[in-house]
N, C-alpha and C positions, 0 to 999 in steps of 0.2 A: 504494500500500500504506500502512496506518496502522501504527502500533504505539500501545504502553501511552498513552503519554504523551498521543496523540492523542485516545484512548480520553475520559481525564481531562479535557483541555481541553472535549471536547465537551460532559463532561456540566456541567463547569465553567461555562458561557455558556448552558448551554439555559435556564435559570430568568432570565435575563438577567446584565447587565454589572452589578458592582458600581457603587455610587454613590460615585463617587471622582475627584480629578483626572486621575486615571491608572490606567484600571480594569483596564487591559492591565497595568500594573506588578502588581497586587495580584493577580491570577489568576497571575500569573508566580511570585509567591513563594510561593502557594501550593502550584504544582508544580513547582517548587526549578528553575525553567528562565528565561530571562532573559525581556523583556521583548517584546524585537525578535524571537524565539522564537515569542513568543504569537503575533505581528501576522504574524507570517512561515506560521507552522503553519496559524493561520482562513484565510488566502489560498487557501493550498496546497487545504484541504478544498473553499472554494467553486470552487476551479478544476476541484479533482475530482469537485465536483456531491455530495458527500456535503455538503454545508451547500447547500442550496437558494439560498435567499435569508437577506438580513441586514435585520433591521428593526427599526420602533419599536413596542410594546402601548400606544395611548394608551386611558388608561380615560377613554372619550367621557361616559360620564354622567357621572360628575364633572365635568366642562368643563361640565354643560348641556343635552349633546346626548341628551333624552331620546327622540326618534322616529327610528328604524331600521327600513329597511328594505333587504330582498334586491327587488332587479328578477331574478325568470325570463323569457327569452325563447326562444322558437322560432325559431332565427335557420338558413336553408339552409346545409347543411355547409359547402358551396362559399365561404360569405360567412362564415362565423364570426370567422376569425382578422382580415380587415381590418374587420369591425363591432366587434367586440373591441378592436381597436387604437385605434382610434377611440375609443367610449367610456371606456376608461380615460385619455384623455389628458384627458377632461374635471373642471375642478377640484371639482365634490360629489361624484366617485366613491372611494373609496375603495379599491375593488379590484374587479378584473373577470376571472371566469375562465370557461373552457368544463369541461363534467363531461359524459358521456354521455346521451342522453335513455335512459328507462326506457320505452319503451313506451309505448301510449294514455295509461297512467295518470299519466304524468309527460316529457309530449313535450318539455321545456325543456332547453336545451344551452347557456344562457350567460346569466351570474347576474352582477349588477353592484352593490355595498352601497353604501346611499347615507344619512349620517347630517345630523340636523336636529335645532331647538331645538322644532319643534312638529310632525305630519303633515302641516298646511297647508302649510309650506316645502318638505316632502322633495317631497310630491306636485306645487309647483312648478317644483321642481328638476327632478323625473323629465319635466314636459309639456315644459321647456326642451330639456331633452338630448334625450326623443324626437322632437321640432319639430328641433334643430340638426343631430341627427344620422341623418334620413331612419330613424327607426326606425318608422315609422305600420303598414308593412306586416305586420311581427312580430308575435304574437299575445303576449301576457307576462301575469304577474300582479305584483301589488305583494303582500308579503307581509310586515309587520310584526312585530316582535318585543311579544311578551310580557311576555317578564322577560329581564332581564342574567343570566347566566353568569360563570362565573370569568374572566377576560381573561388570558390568558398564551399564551405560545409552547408548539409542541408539544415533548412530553418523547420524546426519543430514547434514554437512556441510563438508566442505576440505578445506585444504588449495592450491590453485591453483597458481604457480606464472607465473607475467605477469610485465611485462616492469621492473619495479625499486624496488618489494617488492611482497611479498604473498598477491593475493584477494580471500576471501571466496566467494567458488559458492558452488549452492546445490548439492547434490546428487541425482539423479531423475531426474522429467520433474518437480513435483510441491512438493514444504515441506508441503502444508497443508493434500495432500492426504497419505504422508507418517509417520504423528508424531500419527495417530493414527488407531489400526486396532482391531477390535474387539469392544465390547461395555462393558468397566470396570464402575464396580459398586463402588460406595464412601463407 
């Protein structure tokens, strides 16, 4: 069970951690609760699977890394999750998850991003991993980005005001069915 306070923290962090020595301290005084509070409460949520996962937005084009791309694969259900597991332990992957196929029109079930300073590399990168990692048989597309997007974590919460000051409500009908969709590999 949450209450207010959790409410608060959540939407506290969704936009990310303050840049501070101590970003847990500065969220804390914000919601007049102590520190150890903070680090103790975000635990609590991830264990209750209402916080998904905890992580970093690095803005890659700034670093350089101007070619992007998604790998689609058509990978046998049977074999997803150990082809899955596999590719994400590889170091160009950045994240690798399975999503439903849609039909003829989109028979792909497991999509793997993989960023680079040119195409020339990523599509290296990509012949590496599908050479290391026995993916030849797979059908897939390489799918390049066009233009960057905002880069940030998804927003779960809002600020709603009501009587004397802003209360966090969710977005949705429930935050647990919303912080995670698809099945991302570690």
């Amino acid at each position: 069970m949450i209450d207010a306070i959790d409410y608060q923290l959540i939407a506290a962090v969704q936009a990310g951690l303050p840049i501070a020595a101590r970003p847990y301290a500065v969220i804390a005084e914000q919601l007049a609760i102590t520190e150890q509070d903070v680090i103790e409460r975000l635990a609590r949520l991830k264990t209750q699977g209402l916080i998904k996962r905890w992580g970093v937005v690095v803005k890659h084009r700034q670093l350089g890394y101007r070619a992007n791309a998604m790998i689609v694969m058509n990978v046998p259900d049977e074999r997803v999750a150990r082809v899955g597991a596999l590719i994400s332990q590889q170091a160009c992957v950045n994240l690798c998850y399975q999503r439903p196929r849609q039909g003829e029109v989109w028979p792909y079930n497991l999509y793997c991003m993989i960023h680079g300073k040119s195409r020339e590399v990523v599509l290296e990168q990509w012949a590496e991993l599908r050479h290391d990692c026995n993916l030849s048989d797979y059908p897939f597309e390489v799918l390049f980005s066009r233009r960057c997007f905002k880069q940030r974590g998804a927003l779960y919460a809002r600020q709603i005001a009501k009587g004397d000051g802003p209360t966090p409500s969710l977005i949705g009908e429930e935050i647990k069915n919303k912080l995670s969709f698809g099945v991302h590999f570690a």
